[in-house]
C-alpha positions in Angstrom: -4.8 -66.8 91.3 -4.4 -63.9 94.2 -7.3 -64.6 96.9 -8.8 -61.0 98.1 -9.6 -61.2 100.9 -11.4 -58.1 102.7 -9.1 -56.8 105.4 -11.6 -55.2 107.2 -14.5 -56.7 109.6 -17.6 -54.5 109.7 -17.4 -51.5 111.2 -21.1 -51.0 112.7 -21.8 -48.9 115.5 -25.1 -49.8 118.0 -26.8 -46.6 117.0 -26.4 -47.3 113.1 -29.2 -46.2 110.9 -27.5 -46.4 108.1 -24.9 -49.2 106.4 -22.6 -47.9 103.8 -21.9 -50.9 101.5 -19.8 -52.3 99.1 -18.0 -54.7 97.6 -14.0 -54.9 98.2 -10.7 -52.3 98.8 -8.1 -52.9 96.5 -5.8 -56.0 96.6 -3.0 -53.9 98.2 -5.0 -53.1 101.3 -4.9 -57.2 101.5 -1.5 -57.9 101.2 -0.5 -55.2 103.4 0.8 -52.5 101.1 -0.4 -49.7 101.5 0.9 -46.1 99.5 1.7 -43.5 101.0 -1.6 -41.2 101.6 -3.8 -44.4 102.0 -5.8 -44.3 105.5 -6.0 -48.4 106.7 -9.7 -48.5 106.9 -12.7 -49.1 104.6 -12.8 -47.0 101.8 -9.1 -45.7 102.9 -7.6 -45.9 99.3 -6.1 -42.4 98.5 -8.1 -43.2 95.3 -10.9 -43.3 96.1 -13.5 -40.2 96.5 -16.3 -41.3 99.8 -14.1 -40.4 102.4 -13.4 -36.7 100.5 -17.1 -36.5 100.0 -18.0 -37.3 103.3 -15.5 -34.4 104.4 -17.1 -32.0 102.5 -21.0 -33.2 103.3 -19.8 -32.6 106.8 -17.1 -30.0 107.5 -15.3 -32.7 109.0 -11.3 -31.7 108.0 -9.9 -35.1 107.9 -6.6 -36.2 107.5 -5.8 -37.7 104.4 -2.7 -40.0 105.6 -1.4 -43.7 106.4 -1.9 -43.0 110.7 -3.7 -44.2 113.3 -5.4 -40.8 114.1 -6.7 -40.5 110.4 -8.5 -44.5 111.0 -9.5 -43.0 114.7 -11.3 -39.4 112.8 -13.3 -42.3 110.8 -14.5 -44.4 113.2 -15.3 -41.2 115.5 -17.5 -39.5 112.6 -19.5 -43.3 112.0 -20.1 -43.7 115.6 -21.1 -39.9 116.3 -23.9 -39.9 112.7 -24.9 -43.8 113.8 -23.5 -44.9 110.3 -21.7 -48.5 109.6 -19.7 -50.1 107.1 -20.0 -53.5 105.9 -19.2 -54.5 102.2 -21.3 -57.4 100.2 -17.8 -59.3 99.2 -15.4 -61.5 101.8 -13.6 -62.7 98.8 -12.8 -63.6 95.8 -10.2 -64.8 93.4 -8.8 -62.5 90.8 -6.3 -63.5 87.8 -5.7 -60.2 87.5 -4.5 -57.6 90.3 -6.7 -55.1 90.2 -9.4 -53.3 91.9 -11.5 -54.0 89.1 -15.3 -55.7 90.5 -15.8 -57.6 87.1 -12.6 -59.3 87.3 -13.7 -61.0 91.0 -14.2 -64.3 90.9 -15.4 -67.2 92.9 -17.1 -64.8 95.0 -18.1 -65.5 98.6 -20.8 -62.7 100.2 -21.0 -62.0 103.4 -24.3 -63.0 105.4 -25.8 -59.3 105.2 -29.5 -60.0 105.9 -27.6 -62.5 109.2 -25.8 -58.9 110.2 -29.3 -56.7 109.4 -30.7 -59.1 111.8 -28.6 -58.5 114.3 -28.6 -54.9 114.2 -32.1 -54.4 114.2 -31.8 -49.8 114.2 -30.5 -50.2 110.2 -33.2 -49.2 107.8 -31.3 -47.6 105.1 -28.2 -49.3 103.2 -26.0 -47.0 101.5 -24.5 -48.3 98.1 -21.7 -47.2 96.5 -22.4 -48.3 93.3 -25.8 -49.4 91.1 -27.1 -53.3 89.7 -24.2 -53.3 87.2 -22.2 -56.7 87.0 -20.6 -57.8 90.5 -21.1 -54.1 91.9 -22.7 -54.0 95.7 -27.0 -53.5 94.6 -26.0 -56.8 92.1 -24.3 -59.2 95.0 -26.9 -58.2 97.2 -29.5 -59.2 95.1 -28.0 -62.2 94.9 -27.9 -62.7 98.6 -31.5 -61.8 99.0 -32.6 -64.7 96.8 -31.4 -67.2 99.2 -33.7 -65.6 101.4 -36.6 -65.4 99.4 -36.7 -61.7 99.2 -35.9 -59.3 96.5 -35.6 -55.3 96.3 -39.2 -53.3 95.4 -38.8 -50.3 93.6 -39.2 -46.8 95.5 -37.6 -44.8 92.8 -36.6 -45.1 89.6 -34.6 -42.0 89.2 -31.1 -42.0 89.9 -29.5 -42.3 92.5 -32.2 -45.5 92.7 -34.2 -46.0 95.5 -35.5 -49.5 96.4 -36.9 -51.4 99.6 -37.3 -55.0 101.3 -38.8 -56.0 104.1 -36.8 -58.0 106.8 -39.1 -59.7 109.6 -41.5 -57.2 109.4 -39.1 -54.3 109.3 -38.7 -51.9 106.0 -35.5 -51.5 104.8 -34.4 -49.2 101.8 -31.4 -49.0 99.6 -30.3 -46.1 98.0 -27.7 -46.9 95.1 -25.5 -43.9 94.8 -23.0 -42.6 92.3 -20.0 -45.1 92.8 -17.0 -43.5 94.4 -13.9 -43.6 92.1 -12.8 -41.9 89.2 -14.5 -44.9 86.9 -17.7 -43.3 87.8 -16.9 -39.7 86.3 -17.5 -40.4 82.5 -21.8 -41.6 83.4 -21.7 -38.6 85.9 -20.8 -36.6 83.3 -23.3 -38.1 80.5 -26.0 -37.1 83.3 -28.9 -34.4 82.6 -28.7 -33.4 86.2 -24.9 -33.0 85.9 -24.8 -31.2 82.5 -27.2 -28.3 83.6 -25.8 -27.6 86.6 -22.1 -27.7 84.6 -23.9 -25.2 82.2 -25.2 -22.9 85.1 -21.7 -22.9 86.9 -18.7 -24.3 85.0 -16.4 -25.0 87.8 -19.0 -27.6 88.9 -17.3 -31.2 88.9 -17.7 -34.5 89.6 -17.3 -34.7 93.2 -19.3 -31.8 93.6 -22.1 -33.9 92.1 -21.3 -36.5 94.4 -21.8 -34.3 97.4 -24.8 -33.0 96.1 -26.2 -36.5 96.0 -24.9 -38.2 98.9 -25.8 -35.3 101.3 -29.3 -35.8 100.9 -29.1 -39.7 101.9 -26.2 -39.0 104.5 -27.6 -35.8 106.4 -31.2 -36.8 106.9 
């Protein structure tokens, strides 16, 4: 079985207020081979939709390429908006190749309430996906309950709000819209998505994305 490994220790500035989080980039950022158009850094996969999101939200005109200047444009923009990054999942084992979060196995977490603890500015953690099987909200979960905490509802609505308190300190999570194309088919089953399709029909998915994440990224 191939052991993923995450290739990438968090990434958490001293001004962070906010943690995007996670579970795993694909096996190829592991064994070092990366295409052509993939930045190395979290969420680099030239697949994948945050960093393109993020451009948008802010303006930013990033470079979409395998170079040190397109990592150094990242780590700028977290460090200037107080934002970290630091996924759920430190491995797993997968029969399978793949990207795919249900085909991880014998999954170790990483000590996120040990890393909240530390960082003591975080009060908002950003995830890139909801509470289905082996997605970021589900591992967390898990790795609350060996803490004796669990996640109180804020909001129901999508993307869903919830909150735990660490040493006295309130802490929300906001589970957004994941990130890759596998998310497009319940974007579009959506209300939200299907009126504002009917009122402009050149609105798409990542457009719904930014719409959403602004709100949580912004303020």
């Amino acid at each position: 079985m191939f052991h993923h490994t995450h290739p990438y220790s968090p990434f958490i500035p001293e001004n962070a207020t906010k943690l995007i989080v996670g579970t795993l980039p694909p096996p190829r950022f592991t064994s070092r081979e990366l295409r052509e158009g993939d930045v190395d850094f979290c969420y680099g996969s030239r697949d994948g939709l945050l960093w393109q999101v993020i451009d948008r939200v802010f303006d930013l005109d990033l470079s979409f390429e395998t170079t040190e200047e397109a990592v150094k444009e990242r780590k700028q923009f977290l460090r200037n908006k107080g934002i970290g990054i630091c996924d759920t999942v430190e491995s797993c084992r997968r029969e399978k190749i793949d990207a795919s979060d249900l085909g991880m196995q014998e999954v170790e977490l990483r000590d996120l309430i040990s890393i909240l603890k530390r960082h003591e500015k975080i009060d908002t953690l950003l995830f890139t996906g909801g509470n289905s099987k082996n997605g970021p909200e589900f591992f967390f979960r898990r790795h609350l309950k060996e803490y004796g905490l669990s996640l109180k509802v804020v909001s129901n609505q999508v993307p869903r709000v919830h909150q735990f308190v660490l040493d006295g300190r309130a802490i929300n999570t906001v589970s957004l819209t994941a990130p890759s194309g596998s998310a497009n088919r319940a974007i579009g089953n959506m209300q939200l998505y299907k009126d504002l399709k009917k009122q402009n029909p050149e609105f798409n998915t990542i457009d719904f994305r930014v719409l959403q994440y602004r709100q949580f990224l912004e303020n």
